[in-house]
N, C-alpha and C positions, 0 to 999 in steps of 0.2 A: 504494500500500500504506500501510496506518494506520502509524505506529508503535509499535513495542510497548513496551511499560513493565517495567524492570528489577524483578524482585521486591524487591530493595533500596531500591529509590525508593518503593513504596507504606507506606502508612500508619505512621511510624514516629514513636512516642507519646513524646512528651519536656514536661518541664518538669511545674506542681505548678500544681494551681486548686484556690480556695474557690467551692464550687456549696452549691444552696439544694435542697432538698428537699419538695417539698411536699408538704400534709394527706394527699393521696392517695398516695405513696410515688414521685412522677414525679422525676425527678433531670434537672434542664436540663442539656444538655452546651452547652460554650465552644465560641463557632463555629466557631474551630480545628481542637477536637477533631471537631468534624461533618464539618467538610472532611479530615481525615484519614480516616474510612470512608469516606467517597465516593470515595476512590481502589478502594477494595475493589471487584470485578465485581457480588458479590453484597453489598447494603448489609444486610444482615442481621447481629445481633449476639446473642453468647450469655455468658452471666456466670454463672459460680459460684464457689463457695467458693476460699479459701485453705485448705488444710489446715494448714501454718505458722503461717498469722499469722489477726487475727479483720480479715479484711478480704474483699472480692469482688474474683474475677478478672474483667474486661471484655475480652472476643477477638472482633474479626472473626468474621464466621463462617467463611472460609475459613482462616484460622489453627486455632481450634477443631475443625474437620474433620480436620486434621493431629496435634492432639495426642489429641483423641478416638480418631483411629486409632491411635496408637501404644500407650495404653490398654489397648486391646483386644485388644493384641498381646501383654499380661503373661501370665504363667503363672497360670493360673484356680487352680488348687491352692495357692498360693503364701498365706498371709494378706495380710502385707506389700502382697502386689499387690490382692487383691479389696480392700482396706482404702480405698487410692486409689481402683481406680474406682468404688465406691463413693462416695464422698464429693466425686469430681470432677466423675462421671458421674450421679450419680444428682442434686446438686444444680445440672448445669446447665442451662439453662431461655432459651429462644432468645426474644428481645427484637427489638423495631421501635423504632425512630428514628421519634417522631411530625413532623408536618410544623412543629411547633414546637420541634425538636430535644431532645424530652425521651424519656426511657426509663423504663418503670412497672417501677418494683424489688418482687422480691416478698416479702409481709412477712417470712415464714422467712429468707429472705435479710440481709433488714437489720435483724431482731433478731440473726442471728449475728454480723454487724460492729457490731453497736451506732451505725447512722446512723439520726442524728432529723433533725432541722431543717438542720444543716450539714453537709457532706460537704468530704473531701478526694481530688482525682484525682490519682493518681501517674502518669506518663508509663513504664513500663519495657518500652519498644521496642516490638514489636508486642502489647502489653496495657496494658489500663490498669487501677492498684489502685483501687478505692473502700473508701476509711477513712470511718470516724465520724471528725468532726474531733476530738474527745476522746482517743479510741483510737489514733488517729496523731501526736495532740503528743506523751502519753503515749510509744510506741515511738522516732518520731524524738529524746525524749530518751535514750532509753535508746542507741540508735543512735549518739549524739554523745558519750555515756559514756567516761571515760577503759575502764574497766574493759571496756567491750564492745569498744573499739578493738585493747586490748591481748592479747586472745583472737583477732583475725584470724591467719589463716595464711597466713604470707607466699608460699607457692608459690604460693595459689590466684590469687594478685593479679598475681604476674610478670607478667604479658602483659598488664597494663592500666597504661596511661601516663596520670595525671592531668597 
């Protein structure tokens, strides 16, 4: 019998890379981050917006199939709810890993993150952000802000030990 692989052990996206973008909107991913979808069954990947922030979400596709369903499980009457899946669902847009480990970002896409020539990958667990590098120095200072520090809410954090 093969062994099976703990869903906990697959793909789990950590740490921050500077990636290059190029003329045609191709974003090279760090081998790392390659070999982290090839734990995936299906190597397929889908990216869309942030609604929060001006960045793209990068999900597995079998990640995405999970939150895509839970989506679709909002109350249709609701605004609030068609507002997301609209904006979740309607900009996300299923991507290949070419055999040179790049990904064709589409320009809608990366006119709303504002990524030209440089990018930034955030690692947040099973997704990865892609920032304009501009738009993420911008944020991560804002991030390291006394002022945006001092606005955290301390219940939300209990249960996480740096």
């Amino acid at each position: 019998m093969g062994e099976s692989v703990d869903k906990w052990d697959m793909g789990m996206f950590r740490g921050i890379h500077q990636v290059s973008v190029d003329a045609k909107g191709r974003l090279s991913l760090p081998a790392r981050l390659r070999d982290e979808f090839l734990q995936y069954e299906d190597a397929g990947v889908v990216v869309t917006i942030d609604p929060m922030s001006r960045c793209l979400l990068l999900y597995p596709l079998s990640e995405w199939e999970q939150i895509q369903e839970k989506l679709d499980r909002l109350p249709s009457f609701q605004p609030q709810a068609r507002r997301l899946q609209r904006l979740l669902v309607g900009h996300a847009t299923d991507l290949e890993i070419d055999s040179a480990g790049r990904l064709l970002l589409p320009a809608p896409l990366r006119e709303f993150a504002k990524i030209q020539r440089k990018s930034t990958l955030l690692g947040q667990g099973k997704k990865l952000e892609i920032w304009g590098l501009e738009e993420w120095e911008s944020q991560r200072e804002e991030y390291l802000s006394e002022v945006s520090l001092e606005n955290l809410e301390i219940d939300t954090l209990m249960d996480i030990s740096l």
